[in-house]
Biotite code that builds the C-alpha atoms (Angstrom):
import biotite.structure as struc

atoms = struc.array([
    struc.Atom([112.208, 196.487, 86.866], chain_id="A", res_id=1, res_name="UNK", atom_name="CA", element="C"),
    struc.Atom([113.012, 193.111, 86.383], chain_id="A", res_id=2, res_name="UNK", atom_name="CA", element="C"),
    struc.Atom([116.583, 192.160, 86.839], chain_id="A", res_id=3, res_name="UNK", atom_name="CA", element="C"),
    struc.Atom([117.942, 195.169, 88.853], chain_id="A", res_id=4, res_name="UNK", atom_name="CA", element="C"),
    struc.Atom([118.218, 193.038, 91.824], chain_id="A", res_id=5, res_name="UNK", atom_name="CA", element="C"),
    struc.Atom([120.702, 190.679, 90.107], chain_id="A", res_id=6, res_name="UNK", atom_name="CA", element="C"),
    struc.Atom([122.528, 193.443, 88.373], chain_id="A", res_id=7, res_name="UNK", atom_name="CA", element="C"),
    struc.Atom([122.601, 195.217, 91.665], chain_id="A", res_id=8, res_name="UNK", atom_name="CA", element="C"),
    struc.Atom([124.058, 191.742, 93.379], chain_id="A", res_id=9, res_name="UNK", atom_name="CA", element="C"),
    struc.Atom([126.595, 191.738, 90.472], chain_id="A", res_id=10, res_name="UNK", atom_name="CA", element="C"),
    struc.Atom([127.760, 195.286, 91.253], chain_id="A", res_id=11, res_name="UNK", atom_name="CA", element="C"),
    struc.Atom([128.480, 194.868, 94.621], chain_id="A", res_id=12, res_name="UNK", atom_name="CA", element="C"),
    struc.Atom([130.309, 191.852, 94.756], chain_id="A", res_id=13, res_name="UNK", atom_name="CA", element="C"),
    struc.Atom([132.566, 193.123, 92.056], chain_id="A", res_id=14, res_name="UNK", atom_name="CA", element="C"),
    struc.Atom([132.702, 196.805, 94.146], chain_id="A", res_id=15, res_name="UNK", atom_name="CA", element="C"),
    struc.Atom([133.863, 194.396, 97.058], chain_id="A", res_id=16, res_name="UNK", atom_name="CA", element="C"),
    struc.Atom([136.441, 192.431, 94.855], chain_id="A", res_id=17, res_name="UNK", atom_name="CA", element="C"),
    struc.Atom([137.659, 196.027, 93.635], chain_id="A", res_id=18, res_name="UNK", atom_name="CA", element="C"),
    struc.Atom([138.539, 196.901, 97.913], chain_id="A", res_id=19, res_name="UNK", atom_name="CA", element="C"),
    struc.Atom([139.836, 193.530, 98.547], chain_id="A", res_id=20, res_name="UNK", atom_name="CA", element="C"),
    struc.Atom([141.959, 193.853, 95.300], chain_id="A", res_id=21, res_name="UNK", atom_name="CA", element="C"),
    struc.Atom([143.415, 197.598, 96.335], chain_id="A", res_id=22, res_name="UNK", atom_name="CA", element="C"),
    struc.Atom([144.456, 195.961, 99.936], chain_id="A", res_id=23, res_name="UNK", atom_name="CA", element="C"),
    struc.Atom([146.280, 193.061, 98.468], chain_id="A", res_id=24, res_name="UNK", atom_name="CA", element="C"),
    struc.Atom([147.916, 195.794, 96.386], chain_id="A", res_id=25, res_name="UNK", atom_name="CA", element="C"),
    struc.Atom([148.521, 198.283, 99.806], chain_id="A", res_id=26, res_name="UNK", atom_name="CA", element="C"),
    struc.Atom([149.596, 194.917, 101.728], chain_id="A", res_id=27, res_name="UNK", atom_name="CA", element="C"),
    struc.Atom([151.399, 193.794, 99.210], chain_id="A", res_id=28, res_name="UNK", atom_name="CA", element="C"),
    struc.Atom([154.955, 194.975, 99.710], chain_id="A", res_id=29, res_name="UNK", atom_name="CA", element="C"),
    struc.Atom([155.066, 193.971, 103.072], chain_id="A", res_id=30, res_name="UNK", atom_name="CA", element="C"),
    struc.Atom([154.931, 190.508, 102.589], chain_id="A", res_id=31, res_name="UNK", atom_name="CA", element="C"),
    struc.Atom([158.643, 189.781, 102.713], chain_id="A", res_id=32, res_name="UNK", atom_name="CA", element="C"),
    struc.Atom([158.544, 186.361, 100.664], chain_id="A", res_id=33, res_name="UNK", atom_name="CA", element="C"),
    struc.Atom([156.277, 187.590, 97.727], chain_id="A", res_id=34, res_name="UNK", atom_name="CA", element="C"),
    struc.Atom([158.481, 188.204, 94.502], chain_id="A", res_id=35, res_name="UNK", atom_name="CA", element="C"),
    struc.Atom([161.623, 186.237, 95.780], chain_id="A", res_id=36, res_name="UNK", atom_name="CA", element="C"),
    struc.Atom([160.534, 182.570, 95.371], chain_id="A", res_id=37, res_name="UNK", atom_name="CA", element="C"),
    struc.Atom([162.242, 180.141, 94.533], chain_id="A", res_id=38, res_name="UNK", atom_name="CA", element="C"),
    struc.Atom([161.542, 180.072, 90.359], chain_id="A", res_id=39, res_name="UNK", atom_name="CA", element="C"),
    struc.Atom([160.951, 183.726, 90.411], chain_id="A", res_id=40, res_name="UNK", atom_name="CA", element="C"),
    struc.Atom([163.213, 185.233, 87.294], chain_id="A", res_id=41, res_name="UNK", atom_name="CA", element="C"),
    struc.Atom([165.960, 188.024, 88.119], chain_id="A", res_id=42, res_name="UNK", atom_name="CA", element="C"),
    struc.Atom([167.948, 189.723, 85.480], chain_id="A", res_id=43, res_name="UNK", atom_name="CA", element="C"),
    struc.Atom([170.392, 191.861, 86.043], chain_id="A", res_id=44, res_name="UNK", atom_name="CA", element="C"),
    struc.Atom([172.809, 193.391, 84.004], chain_id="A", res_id=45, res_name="UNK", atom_name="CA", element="C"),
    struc.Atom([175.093, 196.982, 83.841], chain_id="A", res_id=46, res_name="UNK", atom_name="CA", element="C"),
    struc.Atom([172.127, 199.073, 83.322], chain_id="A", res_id=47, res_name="UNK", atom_name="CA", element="C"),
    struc.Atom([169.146, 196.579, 82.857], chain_id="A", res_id=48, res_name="UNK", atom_name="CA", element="C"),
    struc.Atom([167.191, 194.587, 85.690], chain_id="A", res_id=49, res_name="UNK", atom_name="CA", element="C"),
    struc.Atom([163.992, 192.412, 84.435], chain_id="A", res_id=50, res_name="UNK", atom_name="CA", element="C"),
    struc.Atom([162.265, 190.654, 87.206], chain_id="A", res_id=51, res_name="UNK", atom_name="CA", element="C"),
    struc.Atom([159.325, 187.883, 86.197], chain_id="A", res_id=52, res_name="UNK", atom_name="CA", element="C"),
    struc.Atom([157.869, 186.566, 89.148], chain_id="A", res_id=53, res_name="UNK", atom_name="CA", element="C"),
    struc.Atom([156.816, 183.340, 87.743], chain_id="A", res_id=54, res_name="UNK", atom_name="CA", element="C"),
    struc.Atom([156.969, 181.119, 91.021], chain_id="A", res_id=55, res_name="UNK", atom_name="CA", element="C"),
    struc.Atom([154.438, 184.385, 92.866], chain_id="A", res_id=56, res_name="UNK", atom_name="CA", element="C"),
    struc.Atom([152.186, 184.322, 90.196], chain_id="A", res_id=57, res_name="UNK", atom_name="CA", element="C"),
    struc.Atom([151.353, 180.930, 90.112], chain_id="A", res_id=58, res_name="UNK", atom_name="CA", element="C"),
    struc.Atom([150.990, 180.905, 93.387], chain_id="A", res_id=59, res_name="UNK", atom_name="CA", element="C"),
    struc.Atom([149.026, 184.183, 93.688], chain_id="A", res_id=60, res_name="UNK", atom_name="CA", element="C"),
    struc.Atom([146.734, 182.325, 90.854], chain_id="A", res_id=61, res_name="UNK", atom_name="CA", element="C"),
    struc.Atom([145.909, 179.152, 92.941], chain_id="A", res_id=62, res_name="UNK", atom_name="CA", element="C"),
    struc.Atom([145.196, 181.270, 96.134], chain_id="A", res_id=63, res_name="UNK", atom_name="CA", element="C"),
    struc.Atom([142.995, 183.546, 94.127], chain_id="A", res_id=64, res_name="UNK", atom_name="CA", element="C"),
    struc.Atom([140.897, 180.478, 92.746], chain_id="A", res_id=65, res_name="UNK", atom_name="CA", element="C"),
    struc.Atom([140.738, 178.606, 95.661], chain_id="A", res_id=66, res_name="UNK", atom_name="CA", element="C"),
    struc.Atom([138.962, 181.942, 97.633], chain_id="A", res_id=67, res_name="UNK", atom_name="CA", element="C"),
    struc.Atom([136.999, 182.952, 94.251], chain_id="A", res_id=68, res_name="UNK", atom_name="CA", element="C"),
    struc.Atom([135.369, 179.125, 94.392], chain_id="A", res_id=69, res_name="UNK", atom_name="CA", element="C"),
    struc.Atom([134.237, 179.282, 97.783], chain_id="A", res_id=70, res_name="UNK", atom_name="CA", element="C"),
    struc.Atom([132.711, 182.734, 97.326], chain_id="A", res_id=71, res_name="UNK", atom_name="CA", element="C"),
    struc.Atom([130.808, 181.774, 94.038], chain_id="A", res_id=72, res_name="UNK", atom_name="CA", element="C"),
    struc.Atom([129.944, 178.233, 96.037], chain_id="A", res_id=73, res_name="UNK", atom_name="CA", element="C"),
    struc.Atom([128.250, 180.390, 98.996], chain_id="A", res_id=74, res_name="UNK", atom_name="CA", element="C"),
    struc.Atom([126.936, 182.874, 96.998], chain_id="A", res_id=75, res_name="UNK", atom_name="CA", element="C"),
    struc.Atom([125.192, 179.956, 94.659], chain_id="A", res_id=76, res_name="UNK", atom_name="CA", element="C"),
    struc.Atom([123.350, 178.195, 97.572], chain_id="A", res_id=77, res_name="UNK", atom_name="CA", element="C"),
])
């Protein structure tokens, strides 16, 4: 059939994103610097605490691009 080779491409580069995605989650915590950045929100009050990791995300963001880009740039040639 015409097209299950692409679709099949398609399905395991996202399968591979999915494993990549579950060990940045697993790895995650151990990074010691990710979450306390400097421009990282903490609020905490008597019985509240709201944390927005603004400074991570963006950061998190640009690192994610940047490998995303040269994956799609390989994968295109």
């Amino acid at each position: 059939m015409p097209g299950m080779e692409e679709m099949g491409r398609v399905l395991l580069i996202m399968g591979g994103l999915i494993v990549l995605l579950g060990f940045l989650l697993i790895l995650g915590g151990k990074i010691p610097f990710l979450g306390k950045l400097p421009g990282d929100i903490h609020i905490q009050r008597d019985n509240f605490s709201c944390v927005f990791p603004l400074a991570t995300c963006l950061l998190l963001s640009l690192l994610l691009t940047i490998v995303l880009n040269i994956i799609l740039r390989l994968i295109h040639r």
